[in-house]
C-alpha positions as CSV (number, residue, x, y, z in Angstrom):
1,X,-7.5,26.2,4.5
2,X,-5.6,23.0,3.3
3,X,-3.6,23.5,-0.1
4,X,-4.7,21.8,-3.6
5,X,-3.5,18.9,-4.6
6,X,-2.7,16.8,-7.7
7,X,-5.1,14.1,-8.1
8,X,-4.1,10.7,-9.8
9,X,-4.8,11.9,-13.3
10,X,-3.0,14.9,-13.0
11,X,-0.1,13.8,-11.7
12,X,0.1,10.7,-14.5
13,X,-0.4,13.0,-16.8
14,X,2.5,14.9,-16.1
15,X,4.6,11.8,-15.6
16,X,4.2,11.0,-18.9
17,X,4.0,14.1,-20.8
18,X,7.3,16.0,-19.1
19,X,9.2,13.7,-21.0
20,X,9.1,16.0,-23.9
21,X,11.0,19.2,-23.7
22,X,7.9,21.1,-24.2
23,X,6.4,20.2,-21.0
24,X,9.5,19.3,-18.8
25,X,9.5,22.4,-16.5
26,X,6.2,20.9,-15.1
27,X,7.7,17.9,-13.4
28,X,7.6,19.3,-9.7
29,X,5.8,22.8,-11.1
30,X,2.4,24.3,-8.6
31,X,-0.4,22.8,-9.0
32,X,-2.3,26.2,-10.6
33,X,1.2,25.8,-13.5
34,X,0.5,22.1,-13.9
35,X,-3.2,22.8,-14.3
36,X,-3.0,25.8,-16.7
37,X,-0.8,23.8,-19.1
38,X,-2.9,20.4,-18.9
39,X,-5.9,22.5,-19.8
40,X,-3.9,24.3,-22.5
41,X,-1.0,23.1,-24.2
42,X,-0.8,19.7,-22.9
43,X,-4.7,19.4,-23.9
44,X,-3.8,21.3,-27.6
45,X,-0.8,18.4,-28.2
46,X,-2.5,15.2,-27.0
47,X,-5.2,16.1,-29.8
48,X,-2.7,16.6,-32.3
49,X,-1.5,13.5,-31.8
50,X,-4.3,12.2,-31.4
51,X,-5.8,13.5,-34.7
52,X,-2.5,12.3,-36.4
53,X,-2.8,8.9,-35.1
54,X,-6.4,8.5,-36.3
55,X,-6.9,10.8,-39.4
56,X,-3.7,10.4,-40.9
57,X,-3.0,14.5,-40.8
58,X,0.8,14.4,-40.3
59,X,2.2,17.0,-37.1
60,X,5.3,15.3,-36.0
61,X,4.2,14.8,-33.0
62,X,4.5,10.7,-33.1
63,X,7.7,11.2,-34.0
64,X,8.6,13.9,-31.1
65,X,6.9,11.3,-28.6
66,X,9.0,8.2,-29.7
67,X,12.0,10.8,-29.0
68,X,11.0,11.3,-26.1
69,X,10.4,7.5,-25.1
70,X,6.6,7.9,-24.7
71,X,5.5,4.6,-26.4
72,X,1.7,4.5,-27.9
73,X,0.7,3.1,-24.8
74,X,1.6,6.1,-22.7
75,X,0.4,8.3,-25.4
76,X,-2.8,6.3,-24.9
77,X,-2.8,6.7,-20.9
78,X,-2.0,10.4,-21.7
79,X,-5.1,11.2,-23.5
80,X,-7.7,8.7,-21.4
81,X,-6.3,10.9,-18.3
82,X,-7.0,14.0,-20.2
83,X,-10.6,12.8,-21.1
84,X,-11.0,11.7,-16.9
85,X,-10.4,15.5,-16.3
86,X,-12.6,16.5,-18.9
87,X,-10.5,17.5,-21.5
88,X,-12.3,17.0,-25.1
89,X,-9.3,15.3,-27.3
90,X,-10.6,15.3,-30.7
């Protein structure tokens, strides 16, 4: 029995989003870790930003990306990988 693997999405998705201290123990984490916090709080902050970005509802989390050096365009890769693995973002 072979071992799962990341697929594409996944692993952009963690490429991107480990750049904030929230999610940086994930860079090089298992694949059942990676998984559990793309489905859960990876999902949860992408549509907070999301919802922040398009409803005007201030979070902070624009702010913590720019810290973090994820432009709006990796912010927009983030979320359209989330929605490939069928995560609902707002």
């Amino acid at each position: 029995m072979s071992k799962p693997e990341i697929n594409i999405e996944e692993a952009e998705l963690v490429h991107i989003m480990s750049r904030l201290p929230e999610f940086s123990g994930l860079d090089g984490a298992e694949i059942d870790k990676i998984r559990h916090e793309i489905s859960h709080g990876i999902a949860d902050v992408l549509t907070k930003y999301y919802i922040e970005n398009t409803r005007g509802q201030k979070a902070g989390w624009t702010a913590k990306f720019e810290q973090a050096g994820i432009s709006e365009d990796d912010a927009k890769s983030a979320i359209s990988c989330a929605r490939r693995l069928g995560i609902e973002i707002a």
